[in-house]
C-alpha positions, 0 to 999 in steps of 0.5 A: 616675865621669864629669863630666857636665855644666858650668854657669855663672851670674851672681848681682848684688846691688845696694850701697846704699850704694855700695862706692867702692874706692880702685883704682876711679874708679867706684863699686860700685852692684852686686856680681856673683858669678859661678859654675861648677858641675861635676856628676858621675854619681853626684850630685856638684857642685863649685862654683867662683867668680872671674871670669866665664870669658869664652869657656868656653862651648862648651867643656864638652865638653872635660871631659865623659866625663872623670874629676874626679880627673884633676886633673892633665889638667883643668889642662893644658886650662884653662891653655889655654883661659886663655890663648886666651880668659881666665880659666877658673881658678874651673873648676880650683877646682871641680875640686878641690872635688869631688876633696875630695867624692870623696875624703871629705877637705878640700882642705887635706888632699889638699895635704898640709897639716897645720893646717886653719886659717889666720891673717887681716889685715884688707884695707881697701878704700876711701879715707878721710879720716884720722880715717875711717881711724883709726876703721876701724883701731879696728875693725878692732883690736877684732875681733881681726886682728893686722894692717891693710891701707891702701889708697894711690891719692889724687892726692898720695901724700903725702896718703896717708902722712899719713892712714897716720901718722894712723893709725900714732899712734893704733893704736900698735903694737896693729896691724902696717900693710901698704900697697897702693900700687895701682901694679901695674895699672890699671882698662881707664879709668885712664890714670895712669902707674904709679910710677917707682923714684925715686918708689916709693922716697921713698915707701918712706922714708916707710914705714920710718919708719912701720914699715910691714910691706909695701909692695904694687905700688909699680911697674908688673908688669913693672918686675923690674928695678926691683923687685929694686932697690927691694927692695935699697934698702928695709927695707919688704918689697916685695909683688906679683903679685896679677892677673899673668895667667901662671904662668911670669911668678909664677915669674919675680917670685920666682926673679928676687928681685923680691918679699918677699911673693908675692900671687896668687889661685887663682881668677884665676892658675893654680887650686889646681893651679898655685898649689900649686906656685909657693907651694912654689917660693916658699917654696924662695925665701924668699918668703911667699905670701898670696894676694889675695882681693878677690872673693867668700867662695868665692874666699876659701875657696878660697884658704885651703884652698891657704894652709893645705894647703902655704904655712903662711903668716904671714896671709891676706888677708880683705877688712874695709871697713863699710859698703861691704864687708861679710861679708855682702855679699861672701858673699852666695852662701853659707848663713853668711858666712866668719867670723873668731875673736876672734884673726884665726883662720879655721877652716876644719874637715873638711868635703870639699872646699873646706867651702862650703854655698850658699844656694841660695833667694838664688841662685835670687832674684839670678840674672840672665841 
């Protein structure tokens, strides 16, 4: 068996009305989701989805004529390709959906995993004025998550606390509370300056007292110093590690004792390959591992069948924002959105590979050169 050929797309959706994400100066006027697909000789593709692999192409040839199942090789040659020009990750997720294909299993079973299910939070991702917030926190309630994620990023991070107490008073404790403070990195036009220790650390005073369940990059990437700090200074767990580009820095944020909570994406760090391995590290630490999925529904499955197949973690990130972000929005690619049971619950079943299903009459509508 041999990968015979390797192509990417871009698909874009316009949002009507415009998603106005809290880490973003700019509203979202459209969505685009850009995907990879490796084909085999006996008829077989694999599809992966994240970011759109700037300098790839021209490389396929360094995965032609090979074996898909030499997972291991593939790995090695798009952690450099990676590293020389940028994310090539959505290559090793596509990887492992056709190893699944061939293999006639999921890819949490060739992890390893037992339970092919894997439990969500719900991850807001807008600001909004208090009672907007609590609305949402309503809804989110109803639809049966067990936990809700607030977004930090006004002006005044005491504006923040306010509208997160408002919603405290009104969920009670029918809703475990994380928040993203949105301090680890920036947009390319942002030029604010990233939290210090002493002010991630009032703010954390303030989550105590709210029973906040984490606290997500209260500082900047780099800080390990002052995280380890912040850790030992707040009963709030510290979260982190969501877009750090390399392996060798993931490893670094649990082995140093920087982080509670370890939250990267397979299809922006490390693929299935390595983040399989630094959720086993993590876990070795006493680290949970709940990976970041604000992408599309692939990189959302993709990153469930890791959870499920070796992190065994408490929740999964599902990104739950209406009007701005929907289901339907988000996957978009797919023949049915990825959805939740009445208990927060994602099934993810005994399909091969990562279990997706394309909608191709859309993708063949939305596809821009």
């Amino acid at each position: 068996m041999k990968i015979t050929r390797i192509t990417q797309t871009r698909h874009r959706i316009p949002l009507d009305p415009p998603f106005l994400p809290a880490w973003d100066t700019r509203p979202r006027t459209h969505f685009d989701v850009d995907l990879v697909r490796v084909e085999t000789d006996d008829g077989l593709v694999g599809v992966g989805s994240g970011d759109a692999m700037p300098g790839f192409a021209g490389n396929e040839d360094l995965f032609v004529g090979h074996d898909p199942r030499d997972l291991e090789r593939h790995f090695r040659i798009i952690e450099n390709l990676s590293f020389h020009y940028g994310r090539c990750w959505p290559l090793d997720v596509a990887m492992w959906d056709l190893a699944g294909q061939i293999a006639g299993q999921p890819v949490w079973r060739l992890l390893g995993g037992q339970i092919g299910r894997v439990h969500t939070y719900a991850s807001s991702g807008s600001l909004r004025a208090p009672a907007e917030l609590v609305e949402l926190a309503s809804q989110v309630a109803e639809a049966g998550f067990p936990a809700m994620k607030i977004r930090f990023q006004r002006p005044d991070w005491r504006d923040d606390v306010a509208a997160l107490a408002a919603v405290r008073t009104a969920v009670g404790d029918k809703l475990e509370l994380m928040v993203d403070c949105n301090q680890g990195w920036r947009m390319p036009w942002d030029a604010a300056e990233p939290w210090g220790l002493k002010e991630a650390l009032a703010v954390a005073r303030h989550l105590e007292e709210l029973d906040v369940y984490w606290m997500e990059e209260p500082l900047h990437r780099g800080a390990y110093d002052d995280m380890v700090a912040l850790r030992a200074a707040t009963d709030v767990r510290i979260a982190g590690g969501e877009m750090t580009r390399e392996l060798h820095e993931l490893r670094e944020l649990v082995t140093r004792g920087c982080l509670d909570v370890l939250q990267t994406d397979a299809v922006v760090t490390g693929g299935i390959t390595g983040l399989s391995r630094i959720a086993k590290l993590a876990k070795a630490h006493d680290v949970a591992f709940t990976p970041h999925t604000w992408g599309n529904g692939i990189g959302l499955l993709a990153n469930a069948q890791l959870t499920a197949g070796v992190a065994s973690s408490l929740y999964l990130e599902f990104p739950f924002d209406p009007p701005g972000w929907t289901v339907d929005r988000r996957d978009f690619p797919l023949r049915a959105p990825i959805a939740t049971d009445g208990d927060g619950w994602i099934t993810l079943g005994e399909a091969p590979g990562l279990g997706l299903e394309l909608d191709e009459d859309r993708l063949a509508k939305t596809r821009i050169a």
